[in-house]
C-alpha positions as MATLAB code, in Angstrom:
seq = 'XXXXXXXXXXXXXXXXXXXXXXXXXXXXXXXXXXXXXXXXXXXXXXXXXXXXXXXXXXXXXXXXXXXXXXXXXXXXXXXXXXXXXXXXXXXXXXXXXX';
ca = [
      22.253   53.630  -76.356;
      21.240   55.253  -73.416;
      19.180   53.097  -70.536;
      15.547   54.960  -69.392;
      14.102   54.267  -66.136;
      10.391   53.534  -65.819;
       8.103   53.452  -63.244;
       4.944   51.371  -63.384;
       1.924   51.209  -61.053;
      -0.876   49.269  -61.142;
      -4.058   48.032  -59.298;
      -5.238   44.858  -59.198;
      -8.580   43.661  -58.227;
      -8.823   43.200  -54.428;
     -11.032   40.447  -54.631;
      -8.528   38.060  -56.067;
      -7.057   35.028  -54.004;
      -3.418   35.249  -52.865;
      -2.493   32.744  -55.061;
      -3.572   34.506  -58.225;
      -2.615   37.873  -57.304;
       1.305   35.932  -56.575;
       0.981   34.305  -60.121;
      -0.340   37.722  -61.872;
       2.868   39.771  -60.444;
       5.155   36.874  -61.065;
       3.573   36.247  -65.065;
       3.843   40.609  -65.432;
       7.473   41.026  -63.953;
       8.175   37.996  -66.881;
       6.428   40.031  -69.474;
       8.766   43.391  -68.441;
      11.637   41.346  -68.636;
      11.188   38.979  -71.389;
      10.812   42.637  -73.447;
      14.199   43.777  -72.367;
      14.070   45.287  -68.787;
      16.786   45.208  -66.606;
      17.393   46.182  -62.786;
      13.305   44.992  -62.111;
      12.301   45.536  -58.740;
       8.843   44.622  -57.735;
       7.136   46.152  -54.834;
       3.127   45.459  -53.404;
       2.060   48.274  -51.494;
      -1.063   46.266  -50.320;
      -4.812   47.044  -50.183;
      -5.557   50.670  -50.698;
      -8.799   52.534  -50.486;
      -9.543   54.636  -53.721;
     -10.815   58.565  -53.398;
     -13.398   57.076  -56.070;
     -15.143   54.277  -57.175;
     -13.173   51.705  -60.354;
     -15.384   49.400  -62.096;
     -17.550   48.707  -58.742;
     -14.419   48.374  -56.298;
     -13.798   51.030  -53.678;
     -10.591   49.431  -52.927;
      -7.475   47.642  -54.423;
      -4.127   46.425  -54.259;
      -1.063   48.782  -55.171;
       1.632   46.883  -56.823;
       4.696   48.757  -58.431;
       7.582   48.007  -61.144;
      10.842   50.443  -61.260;
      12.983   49.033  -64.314;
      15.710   50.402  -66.862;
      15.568   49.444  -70.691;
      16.894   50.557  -74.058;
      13.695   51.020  -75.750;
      10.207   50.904  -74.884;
       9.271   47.427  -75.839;
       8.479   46.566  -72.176;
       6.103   49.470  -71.487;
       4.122   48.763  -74.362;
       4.421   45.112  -74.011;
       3.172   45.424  -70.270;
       0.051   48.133  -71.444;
      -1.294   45.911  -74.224;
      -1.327   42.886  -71.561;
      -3.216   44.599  -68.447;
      -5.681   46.624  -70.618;
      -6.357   42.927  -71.747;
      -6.320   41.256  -68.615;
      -9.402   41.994  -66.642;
      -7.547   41.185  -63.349;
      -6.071   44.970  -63.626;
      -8.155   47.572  -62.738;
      -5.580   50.456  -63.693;
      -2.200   51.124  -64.826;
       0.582   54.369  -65.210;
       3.551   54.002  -66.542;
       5.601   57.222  -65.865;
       9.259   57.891  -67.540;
      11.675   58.979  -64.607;
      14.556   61.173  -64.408;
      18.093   59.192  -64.101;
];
């Protein structure tokens, strides 16, 4: 079966201590994985101001996921979590080209 690459971004609250925000990325790059994805790299892009304001926050922090799978068990697995998890302001998964 052919692999897909995915791309995931997502914002989490900036008001968060460094120690959650570490445990958040760490417990999400387990939930991509555990679901099948292979070749993970994790990247923070840092604090970022928005062009508008999310759920009272002008600004957040950028964090982004490029993996391959087989299926899409980790794309939905990670978009049921963060629309849960009210650390998350936003997420975007987007399918990319090989």
């Amino acid at each position: 079966m052919a692999k897909t690459k995915y791309e995931v971004t997502y914002i989490i609250k900036p008001d968060i201590d460094e120690d959650s925000k570490k445990a958040l990325i760490e417990r999400f790059d387990k939930v991509v994985t555990d679901n099948g994805a292979q070749d993970l790299e994790s990247k923070d892009w840092g604090k970022r101001r928005f062009a508008y304001e999310m759920d009272k926050y002008r600004e957040g922090t950028y964090h982004i996921l490029t993996f391959t799978a087989d299926n899409a068990d980790a794309v939905n697995e990670f978009g049921r979590l963060s629309r849960i998890d009210n650390q998350i302001l936003r997420s975007m998964t987007v399918k990319l080209d090989k």
